[in-house]
C-alpha atoms as one frame of an Amber mdcrd trajectory, in Angstrom:
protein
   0.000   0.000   0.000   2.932   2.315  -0.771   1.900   5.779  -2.507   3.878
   6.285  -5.396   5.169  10.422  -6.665   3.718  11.327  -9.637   5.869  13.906
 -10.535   8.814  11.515  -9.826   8.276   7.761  -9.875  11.681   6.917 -10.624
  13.080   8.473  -7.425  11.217   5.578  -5.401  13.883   3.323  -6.812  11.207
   0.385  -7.098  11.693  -2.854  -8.700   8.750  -5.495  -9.359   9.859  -9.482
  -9.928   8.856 -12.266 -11.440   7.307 -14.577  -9.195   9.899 -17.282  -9.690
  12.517 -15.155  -8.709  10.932 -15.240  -5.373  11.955 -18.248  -4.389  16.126
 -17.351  -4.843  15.287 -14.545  -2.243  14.032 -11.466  -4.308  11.273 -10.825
  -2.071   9.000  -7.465  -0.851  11.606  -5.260   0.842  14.635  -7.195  -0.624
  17.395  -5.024  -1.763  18.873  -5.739  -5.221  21.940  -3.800  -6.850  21.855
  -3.992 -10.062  24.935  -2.952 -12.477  25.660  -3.110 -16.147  22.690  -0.606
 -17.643  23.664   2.762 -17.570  24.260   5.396 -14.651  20.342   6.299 -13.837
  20.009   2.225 -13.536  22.960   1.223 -11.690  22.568   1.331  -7.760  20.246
  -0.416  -5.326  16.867  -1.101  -5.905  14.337  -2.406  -3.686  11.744  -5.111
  -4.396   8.173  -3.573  -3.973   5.880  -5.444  -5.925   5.731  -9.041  -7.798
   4.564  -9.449 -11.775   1.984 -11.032 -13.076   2.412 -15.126 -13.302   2.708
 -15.265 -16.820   6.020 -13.479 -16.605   9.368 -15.330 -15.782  12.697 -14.143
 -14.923  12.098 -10.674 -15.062  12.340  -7.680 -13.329  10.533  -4.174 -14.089
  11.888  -0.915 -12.840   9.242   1.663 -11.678  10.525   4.527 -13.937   9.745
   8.064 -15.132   7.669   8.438 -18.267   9.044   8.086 -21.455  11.485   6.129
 -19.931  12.069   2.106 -21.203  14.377  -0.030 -22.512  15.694  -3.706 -22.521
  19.137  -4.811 -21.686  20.926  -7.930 -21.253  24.197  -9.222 -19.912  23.839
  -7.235 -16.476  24.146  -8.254 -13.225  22.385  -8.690 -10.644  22.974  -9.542
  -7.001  20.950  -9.552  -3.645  22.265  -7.023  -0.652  22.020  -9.223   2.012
């Protein structure tokens, strides 16, 4: 029941996961750093919602409008 900024979404720094990464610890409140996009992606993240079941092995940044992309090859690492 978080309440997301309009005018800046991005500055939440809010990730949602696939369900199936669940289970290998990415979990609500979980804090992920991710590295390899680009300087506005790089940093920790934290998990804040889950996808929809159809989707596997994915995670979707709550971003800014106008604002997408896909990337591969990046890591990605739980701050434990």
């Amino acid at each position: 029941m978080k309440q997301i900024n309009p005018d800046n979404p991005a500055g939440h720094r809010w990730i949602a996961v696939s369900r199936d990464l669940e289970k290998l610890g990415y979990t609500f409140g979980a804090i992920v750093c991710i590295e390899g996009i680009n300087k506005e992606f790089d940093g920790d993240w934290i998990v804040q919602d889950r996808m929809n079941k159809r989707f596997t092995k994915r995670i979707d940044f709550l971003v800014n409008v106008g604002t997408m992309g896909k990337w591969t090859n990046v890591k990605i690492e739980l701050n434990e």
